[in-house]
C-alpha positions as CSV (number, residue, x, y, z in Angstrom):
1,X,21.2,-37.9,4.7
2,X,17.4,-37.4,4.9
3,X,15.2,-34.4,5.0
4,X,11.7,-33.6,6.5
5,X,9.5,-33.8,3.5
6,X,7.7,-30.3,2.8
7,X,5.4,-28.1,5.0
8,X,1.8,-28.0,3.3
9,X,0.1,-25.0,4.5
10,X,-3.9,-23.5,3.4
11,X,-3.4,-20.5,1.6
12,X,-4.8,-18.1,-1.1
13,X,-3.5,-15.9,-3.9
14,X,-5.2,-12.9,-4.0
15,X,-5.0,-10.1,-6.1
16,X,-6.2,-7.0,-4.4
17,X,-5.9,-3.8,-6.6
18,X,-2.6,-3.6,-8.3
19,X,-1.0,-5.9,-6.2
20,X,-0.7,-9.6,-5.0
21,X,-0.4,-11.9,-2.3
22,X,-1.0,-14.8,-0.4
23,X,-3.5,-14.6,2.1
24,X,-3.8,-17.2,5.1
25,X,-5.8,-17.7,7.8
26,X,-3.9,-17.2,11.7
27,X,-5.8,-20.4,12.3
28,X,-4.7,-22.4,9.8
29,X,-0.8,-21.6,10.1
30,X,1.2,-23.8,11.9
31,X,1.1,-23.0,15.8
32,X,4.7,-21.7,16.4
33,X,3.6,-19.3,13.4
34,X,0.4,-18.1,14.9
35,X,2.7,-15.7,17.1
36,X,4.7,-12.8,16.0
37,X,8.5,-13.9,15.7
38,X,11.3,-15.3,14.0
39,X,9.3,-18.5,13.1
40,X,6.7,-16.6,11.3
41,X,9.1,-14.7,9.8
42,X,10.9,-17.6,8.5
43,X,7.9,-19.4,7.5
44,X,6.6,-16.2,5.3
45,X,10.0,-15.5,3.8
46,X,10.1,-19.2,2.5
47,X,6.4,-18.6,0.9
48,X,8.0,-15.9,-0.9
49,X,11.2,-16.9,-2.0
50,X,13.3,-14.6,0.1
51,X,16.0,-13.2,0.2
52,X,16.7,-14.4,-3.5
53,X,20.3,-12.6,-4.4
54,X,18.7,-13.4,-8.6
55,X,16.0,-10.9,-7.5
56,X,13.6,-13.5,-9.3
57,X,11.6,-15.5,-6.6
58,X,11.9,-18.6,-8.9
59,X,11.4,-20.8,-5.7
60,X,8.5,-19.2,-4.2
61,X,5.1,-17.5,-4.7
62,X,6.8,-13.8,-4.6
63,X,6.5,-11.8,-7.9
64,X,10.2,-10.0,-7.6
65,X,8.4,-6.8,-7.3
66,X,7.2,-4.5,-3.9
67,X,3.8,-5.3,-5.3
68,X,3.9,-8.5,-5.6
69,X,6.1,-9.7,-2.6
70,X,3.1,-9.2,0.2
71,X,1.3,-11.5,2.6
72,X,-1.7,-11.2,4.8
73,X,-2.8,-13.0,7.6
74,X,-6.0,-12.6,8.9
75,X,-8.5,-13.8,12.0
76,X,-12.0,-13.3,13.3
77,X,-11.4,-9.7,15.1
78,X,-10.7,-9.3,18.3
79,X,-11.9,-5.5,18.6
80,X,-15.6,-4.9,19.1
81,X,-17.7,-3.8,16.2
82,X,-14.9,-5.3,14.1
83,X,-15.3,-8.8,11.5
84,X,-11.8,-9.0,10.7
85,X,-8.3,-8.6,11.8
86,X,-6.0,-7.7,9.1
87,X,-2.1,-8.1,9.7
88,X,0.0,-7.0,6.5
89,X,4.0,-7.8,5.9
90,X,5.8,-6.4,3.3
91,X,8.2,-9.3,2.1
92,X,11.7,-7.5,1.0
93,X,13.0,-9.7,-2.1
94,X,17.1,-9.8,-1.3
95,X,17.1,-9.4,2.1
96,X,15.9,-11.5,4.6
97,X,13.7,-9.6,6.3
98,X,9.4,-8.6,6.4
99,X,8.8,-5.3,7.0
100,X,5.6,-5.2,9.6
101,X,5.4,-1.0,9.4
102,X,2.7,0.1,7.2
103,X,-0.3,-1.4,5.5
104,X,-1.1,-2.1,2.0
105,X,-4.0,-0.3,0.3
106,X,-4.0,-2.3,-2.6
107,X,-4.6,-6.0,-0.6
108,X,-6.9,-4.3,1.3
109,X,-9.9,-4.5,-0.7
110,X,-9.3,-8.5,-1.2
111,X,-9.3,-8.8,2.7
112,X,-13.3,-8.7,2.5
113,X,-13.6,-11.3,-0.1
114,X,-11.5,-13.0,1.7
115,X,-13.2,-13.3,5.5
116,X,-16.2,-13.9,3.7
117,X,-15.1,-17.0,1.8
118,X,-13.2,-18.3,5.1
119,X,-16.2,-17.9,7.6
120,X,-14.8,-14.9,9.3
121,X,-17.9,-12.9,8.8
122,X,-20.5,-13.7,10.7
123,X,-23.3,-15.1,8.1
124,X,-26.1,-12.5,9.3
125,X,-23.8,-9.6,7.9
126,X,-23.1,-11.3,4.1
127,X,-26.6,-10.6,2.0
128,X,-27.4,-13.0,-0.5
129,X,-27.5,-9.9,-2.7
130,X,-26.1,-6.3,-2.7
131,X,-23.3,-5.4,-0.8
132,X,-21.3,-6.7,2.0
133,X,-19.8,-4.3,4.8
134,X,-17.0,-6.0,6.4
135,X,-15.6,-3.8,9.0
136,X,-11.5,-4.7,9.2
137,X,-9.3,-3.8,11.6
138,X,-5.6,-2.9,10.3
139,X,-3.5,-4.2,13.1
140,X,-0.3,-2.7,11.4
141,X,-1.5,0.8,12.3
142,X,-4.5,0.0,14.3
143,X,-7.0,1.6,12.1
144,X,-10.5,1.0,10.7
145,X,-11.1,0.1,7.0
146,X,-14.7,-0.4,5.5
147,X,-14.7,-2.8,2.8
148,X,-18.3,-2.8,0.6
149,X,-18.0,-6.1,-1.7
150,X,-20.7,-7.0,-3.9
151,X,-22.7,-10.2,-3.5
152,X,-24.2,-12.6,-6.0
153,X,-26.5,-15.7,-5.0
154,X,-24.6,-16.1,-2.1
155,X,-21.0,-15.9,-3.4
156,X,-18.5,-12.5,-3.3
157,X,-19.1,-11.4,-7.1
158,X,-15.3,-11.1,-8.2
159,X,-15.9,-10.8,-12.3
160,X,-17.8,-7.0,-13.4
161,X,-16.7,-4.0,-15.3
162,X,-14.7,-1.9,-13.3
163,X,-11.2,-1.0,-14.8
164,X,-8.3,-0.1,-13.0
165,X,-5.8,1.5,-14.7
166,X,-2.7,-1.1,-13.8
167,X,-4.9,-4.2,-13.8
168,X,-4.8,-5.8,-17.3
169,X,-8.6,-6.7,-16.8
170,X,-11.9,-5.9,-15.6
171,X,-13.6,-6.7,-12.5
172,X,-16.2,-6.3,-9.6
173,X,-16.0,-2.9,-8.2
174,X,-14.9,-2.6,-4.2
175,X,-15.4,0.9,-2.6
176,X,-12.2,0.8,-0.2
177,X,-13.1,3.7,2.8
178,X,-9.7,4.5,5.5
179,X,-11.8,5.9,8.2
180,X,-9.4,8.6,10.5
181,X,-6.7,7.7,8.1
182,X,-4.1,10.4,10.1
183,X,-1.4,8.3,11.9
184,X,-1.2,8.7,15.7
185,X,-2.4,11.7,17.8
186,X,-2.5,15.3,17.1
187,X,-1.8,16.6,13.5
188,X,-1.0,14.5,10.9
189,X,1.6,16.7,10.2
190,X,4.5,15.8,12.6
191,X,6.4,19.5,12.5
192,X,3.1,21.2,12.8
193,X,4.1,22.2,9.5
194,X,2.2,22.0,5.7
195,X,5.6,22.5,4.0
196,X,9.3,21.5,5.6
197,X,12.3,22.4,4.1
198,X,14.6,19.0,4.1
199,X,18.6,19.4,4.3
200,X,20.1,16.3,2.5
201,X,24.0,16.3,2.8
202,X,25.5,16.3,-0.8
203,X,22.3,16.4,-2.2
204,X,20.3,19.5,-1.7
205,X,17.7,21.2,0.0
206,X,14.3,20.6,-1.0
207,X,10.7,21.8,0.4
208,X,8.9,18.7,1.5
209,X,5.5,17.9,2.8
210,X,5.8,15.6,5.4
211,X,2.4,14.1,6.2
212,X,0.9,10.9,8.4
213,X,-2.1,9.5,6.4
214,X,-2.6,6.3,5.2
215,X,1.0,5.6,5.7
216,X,3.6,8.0,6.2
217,X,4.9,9.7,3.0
218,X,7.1,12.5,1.7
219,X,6.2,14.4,-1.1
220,X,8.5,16.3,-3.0
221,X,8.1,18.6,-6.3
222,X,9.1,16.4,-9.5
223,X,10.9,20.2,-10.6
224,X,12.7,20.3,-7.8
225,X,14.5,16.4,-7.8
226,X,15.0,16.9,-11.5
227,X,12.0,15.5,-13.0
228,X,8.9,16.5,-14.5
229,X,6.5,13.7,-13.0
230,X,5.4,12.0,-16.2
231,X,8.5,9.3,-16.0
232,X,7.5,5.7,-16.5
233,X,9.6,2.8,-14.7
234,X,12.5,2.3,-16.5
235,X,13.3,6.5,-16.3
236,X,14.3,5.6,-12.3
237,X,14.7,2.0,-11.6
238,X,17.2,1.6,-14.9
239,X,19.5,4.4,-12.5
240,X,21.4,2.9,-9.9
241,X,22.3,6.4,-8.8
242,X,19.0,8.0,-9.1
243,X,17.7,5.1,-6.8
244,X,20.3,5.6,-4.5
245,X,19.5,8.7,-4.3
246,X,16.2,8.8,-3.5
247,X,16.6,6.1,-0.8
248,X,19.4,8.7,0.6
249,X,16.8,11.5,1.2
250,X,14.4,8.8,1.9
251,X,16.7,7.8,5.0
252,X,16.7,11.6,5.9
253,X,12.9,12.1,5.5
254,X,12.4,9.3,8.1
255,X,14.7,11.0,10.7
256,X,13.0,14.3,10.4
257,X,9.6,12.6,11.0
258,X,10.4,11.2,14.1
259,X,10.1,8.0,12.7
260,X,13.3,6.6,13.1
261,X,16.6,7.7,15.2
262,X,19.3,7.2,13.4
263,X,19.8,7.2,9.5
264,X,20.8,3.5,9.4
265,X,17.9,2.5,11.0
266,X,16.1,3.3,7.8
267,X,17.7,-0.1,6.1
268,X,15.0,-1.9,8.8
269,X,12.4,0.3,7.9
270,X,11.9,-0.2,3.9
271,X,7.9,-0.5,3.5
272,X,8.2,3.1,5.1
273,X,8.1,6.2,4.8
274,X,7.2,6.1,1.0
275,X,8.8,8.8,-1.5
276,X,6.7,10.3,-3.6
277,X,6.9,13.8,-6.3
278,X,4.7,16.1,-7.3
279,X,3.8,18.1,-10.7
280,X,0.8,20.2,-12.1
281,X,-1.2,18.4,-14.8
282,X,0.7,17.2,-18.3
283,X,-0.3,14.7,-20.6
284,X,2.1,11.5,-20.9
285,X,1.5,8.3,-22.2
286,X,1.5,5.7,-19.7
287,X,3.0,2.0,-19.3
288,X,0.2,0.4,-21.7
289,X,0.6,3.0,-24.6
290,X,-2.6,4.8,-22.7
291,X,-2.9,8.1,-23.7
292,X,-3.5,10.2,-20.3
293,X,-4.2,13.9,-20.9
294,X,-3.6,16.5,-18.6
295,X,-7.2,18.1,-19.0
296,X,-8.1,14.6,-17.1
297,X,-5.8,14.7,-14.1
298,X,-5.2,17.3,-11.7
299,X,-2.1,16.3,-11.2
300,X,0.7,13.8,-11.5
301,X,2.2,11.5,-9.3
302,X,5.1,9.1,-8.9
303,X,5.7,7.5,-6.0
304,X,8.8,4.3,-4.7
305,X,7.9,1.7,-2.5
306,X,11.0,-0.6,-1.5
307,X,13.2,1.2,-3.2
308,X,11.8,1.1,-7.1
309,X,9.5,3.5,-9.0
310,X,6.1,1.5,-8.3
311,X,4.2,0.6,-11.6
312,X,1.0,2.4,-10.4
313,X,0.4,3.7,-7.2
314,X,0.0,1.9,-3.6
315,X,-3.4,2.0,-2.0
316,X,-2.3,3.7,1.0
317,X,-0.3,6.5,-0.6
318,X,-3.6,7.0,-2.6
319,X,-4.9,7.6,0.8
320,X,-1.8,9.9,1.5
321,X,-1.9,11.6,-1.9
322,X,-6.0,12.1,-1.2
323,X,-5.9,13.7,2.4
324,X,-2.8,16.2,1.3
325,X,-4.8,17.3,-1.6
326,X,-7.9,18.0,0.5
327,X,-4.7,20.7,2.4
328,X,-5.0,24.0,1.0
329,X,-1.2,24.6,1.3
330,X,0.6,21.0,1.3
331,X,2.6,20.6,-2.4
332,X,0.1,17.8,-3.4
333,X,-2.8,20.6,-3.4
334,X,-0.5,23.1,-4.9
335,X,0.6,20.9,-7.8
336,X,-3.6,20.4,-8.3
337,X,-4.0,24.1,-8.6
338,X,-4.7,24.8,-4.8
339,X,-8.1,26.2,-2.9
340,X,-10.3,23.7,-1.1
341,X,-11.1,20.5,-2.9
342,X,-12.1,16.8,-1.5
343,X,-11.6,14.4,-5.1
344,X,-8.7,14.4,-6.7
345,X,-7.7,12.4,-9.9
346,X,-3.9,12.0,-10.3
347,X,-1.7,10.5,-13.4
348,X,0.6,7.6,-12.7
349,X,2.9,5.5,-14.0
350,X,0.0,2.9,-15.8
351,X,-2.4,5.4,-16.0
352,X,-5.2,7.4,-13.6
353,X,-6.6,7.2,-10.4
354,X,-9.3,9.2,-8.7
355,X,-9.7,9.4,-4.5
356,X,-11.1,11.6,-2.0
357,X,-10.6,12.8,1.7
358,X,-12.3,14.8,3.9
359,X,-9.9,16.7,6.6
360,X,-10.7,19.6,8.9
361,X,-8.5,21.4,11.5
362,X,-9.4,20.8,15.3
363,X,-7.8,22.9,17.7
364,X,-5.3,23.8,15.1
365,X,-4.3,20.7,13.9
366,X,-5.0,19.2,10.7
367,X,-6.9,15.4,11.2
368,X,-7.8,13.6,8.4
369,X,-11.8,11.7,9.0
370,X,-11.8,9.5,6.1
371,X,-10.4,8.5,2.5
372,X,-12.3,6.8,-0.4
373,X,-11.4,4.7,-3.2
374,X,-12.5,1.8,-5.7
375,X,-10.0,-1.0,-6.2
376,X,-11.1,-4.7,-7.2
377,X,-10.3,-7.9,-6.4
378,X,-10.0,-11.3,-6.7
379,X,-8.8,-15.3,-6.1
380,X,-5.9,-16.4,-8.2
381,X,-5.5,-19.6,-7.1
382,X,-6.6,-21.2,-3.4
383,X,-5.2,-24.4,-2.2
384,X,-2.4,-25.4,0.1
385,X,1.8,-23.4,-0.5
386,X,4.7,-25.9,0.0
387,X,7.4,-24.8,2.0
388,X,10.6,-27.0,3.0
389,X,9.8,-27.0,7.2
390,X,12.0,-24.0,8.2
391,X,10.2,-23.9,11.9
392,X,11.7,-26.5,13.6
């Protein structure tokens, strides 16, 4: 019997904040994957190693983590006053399926680097010094994202100072701005409401703020599910029933937001809405044996993605966590003391992270204009990914 030798496909591994992924161009993947459908699908599940029932990607380029499971595919933009078109698909690890939904924060600030290196920027926008604006186009939600990535002699300058508290090592700063970050029309809020109460059968009741910003997300108070909201990994993701759990009011989160219509629908809709919990400052030491003190944060945060306690915190719900903070009233500004404020720095799992928003009520309603962060990034390895051909 004889087998079509492998697929050999350009491709990139990028580390964009505290996550990873591999990054191609729409041009340069093969033409029955230039589309959206099952071949593309197919073709990025194989790149990651999915769905592996070991939970280990051992045959593929997927880390066996949400953060590490990603790919981007990206194209000159087609929208005016755009550079780059940025798709995002969250690869689930033991299931076969890529969950197209939501953005990732996190990538986003190596999507700049990336059109630069791959022509996508037109040359008379990239200095041979300073600072590159790429203007990107997140075709998950259809939003605007302003990368600034800093030039040197011509090339994007990965290597710097900047820490970022998950990231083992230093690197080139990249100011990360969500421009109208609120998702859809109206208020970001979809009840109208700052603070919901949510009914979870067998569970409990719990008050909830429900918010669309960044990427949809429900926020909880860490008192309320149990916790105090200085737990590390292992306190949730070592519990079968405490995971369970959470995806349970998860499920019942998602039907009060509208975004889906019946409770098993949220099995197809893993990337989100993300989970999230709130709690006033307190001092904790994080995942590296980093002391974080609570006269330092103004609050704590722990947020899932796919169903785990995330190791850090994802870009987006940054964005989320920033715009509800900048809320006098939502239980992300109450946990930071309340009143008006538009920075926030919140503890995590592997250690800080400071963001801001601006937000202002029109007609009512509560829109957020933009969010602001620093992440870094930068090429792991470029170069073709093997694939057996799972196309034709």
């Amino acid at each position: 019997m004889s087998f079509k030798p492998q697929m050999k496909i350009p491709a990139t591994y990028m580390r964009g904040g505290t996550s990873k992924g591999v990054f191609f161009n729409l041009a340069d993947l093969p033409a029955a994957a230039q589309v959206p459908g099952a071949a593309r699908d197919a073709m990025l599940l194989r790149v990651i190693g999915s769905p592996d029932p070991y939970g280990k990607h051992t045959d593929g380029m997927g880390g066996a983590t949400s953060s590490t499971s990603k790919t981007v595919i990206l194209s000159k933009s087609m929208q005016s006053e755009h550079d780059v078109d940025y798709l995002f698909g969250q690869v689930a690890i033991d299931k076969p399926f890529i969950d197209w939904s939501g953005n990732c924060g996190n990538l986003t600030a190596a999507v700049g680097a990336f059109a630069i290196n791959n022509g996508l920027v037109d040359q008379d926008r990239v200095p041979q010094n300073g600072i590159a604006v790429v203007r990107i186009w997140q075709a998950n939600i259809k939003k605007t994202i302003i990368a600034h990535v800093p030039m040197s002699n011509g090339e994007v300058q990965e290597t710097g100072d900047f820490e970022l508290d998950g990231v083992t090592f230093p690197a080139a700063e990249v100011v990360v701005e969500f421009m109208d970050p609120s998702d859809g029309e109206g208020d970001m809020f979809p009840t109208g409401n700052l603070v919901d109460t949510l009914d979870v059968p067998n569970i409990g009741r719990f008050a909830v703020t429900m918010i669309n910003a960044g990427i949809p997300t429900l926020f909880f108070n860490a008192e309320d599910l149990g916790y105090e909201g200085t737990e590390l990994q292992d306190a949730i993701n070592g519990s079968n029933e405490a995971l369970s759990r959470f995806e349970l009011i998860r499920a019942h989160g998602a039907l009060k937001m509208g975004l889906i219509a019946d409770l098993q629908d949220a099995e197809s809709r893993q990337h989100t809405p993300k989970i999230a919990f709130v709690a006033p400052p307190k001092s904790y030491l994080s995942s590296s044996g980093k002391a974080i003190n609570e006269t330092d944060i103004d609050l704590n945060v722990r947020a899932l993605s796919m169903g785990k306690l995330h190791h850090a915190m994802m870009g987006t719900a940054a964005v989320a966590i920033a715009t509800a903070a900048a809320i006098p009233g939502t239980l992300v500004n109450l946990a930071a003391g309340g009143g008006d404020r538009d920075v926030v720095t919140f503890g995590h799992p592997s250690g800080s992270l400071r963001v801001g928003a601006e937000a202002k009520q029109v007609n009512g309603q509560w829109q957020a204009t933009k969010a602001i962060m620093s992440r870094s990034a930068r090429v792991l390895m470029e170069g073709h990914v093997r694939i057996p051909n799972v196309i034709d």
